[in-house]
N, C-alpha and C positions, 0 to 999 in steps of 0.2 A: 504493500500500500504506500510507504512512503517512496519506492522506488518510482509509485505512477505518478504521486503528487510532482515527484522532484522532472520528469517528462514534461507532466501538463505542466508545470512553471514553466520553464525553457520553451516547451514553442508557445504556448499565450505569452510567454515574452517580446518572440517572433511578429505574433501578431498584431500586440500592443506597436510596438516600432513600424508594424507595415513594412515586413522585410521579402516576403514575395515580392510585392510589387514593387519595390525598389529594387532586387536582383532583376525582373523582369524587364523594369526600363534600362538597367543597366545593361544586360545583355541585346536589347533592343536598340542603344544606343552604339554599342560597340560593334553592332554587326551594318548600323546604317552607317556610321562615322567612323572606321576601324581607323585607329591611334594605335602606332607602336604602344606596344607596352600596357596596355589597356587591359588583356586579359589578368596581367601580374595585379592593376589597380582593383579589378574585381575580386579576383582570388583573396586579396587582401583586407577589402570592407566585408568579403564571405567570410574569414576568419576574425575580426574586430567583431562582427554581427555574432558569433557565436561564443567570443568570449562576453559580450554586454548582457547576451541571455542567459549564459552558467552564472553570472555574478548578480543579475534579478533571481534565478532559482533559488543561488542560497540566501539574498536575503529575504525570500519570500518564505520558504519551506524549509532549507536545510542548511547544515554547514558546507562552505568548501569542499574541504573531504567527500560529506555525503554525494554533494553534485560531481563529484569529479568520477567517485566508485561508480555510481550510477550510468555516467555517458559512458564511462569505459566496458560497463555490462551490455549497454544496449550496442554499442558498436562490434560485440564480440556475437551479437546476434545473426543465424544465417539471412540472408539479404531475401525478401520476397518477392518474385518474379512480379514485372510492373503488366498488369494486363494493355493486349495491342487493340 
């Protein structure tokens, strides 16, 4: 249970911030306006954007720790085929 709390925090994180749709314009812009080096700039707000949601997780729900054990279980999970 508290592994799901610590889940649902980080992406209602996500969604709080509106980070779909900002990955979305950003990839929308990077493929209408390709800028050297653009992919490294998104790669880089995708990882800023994931650390600003494990640090709302724990102060919402858990400690550091608990957020950290928790994404590291869910990333250890086998991947589920995306249906076409």
């Amino acid at each position: 249970p508290q592994e799901l709390r610590v889940v649902l925090a980080h992406e209602t994180a996500h969604g709080r911030r509106r980070d779909p749709l900002v990955l979305a314009l950003l990839r929308l812009f990077q493929t209408l306006l390709p800028v050297p080096g653009a992919a490294v700039l998104v790669q880089e707000w995708r990882a800023a954007a994931e650390r600003a949601c494990d640090r709302e997780a724990a102060r919402n729900v858990a400690s550091p720790g608990r957020v950290a054990a928790t994404l590291l279980r869910v990333a250890q999970l086998p991947a589920v085929p995306h249906p076409h």
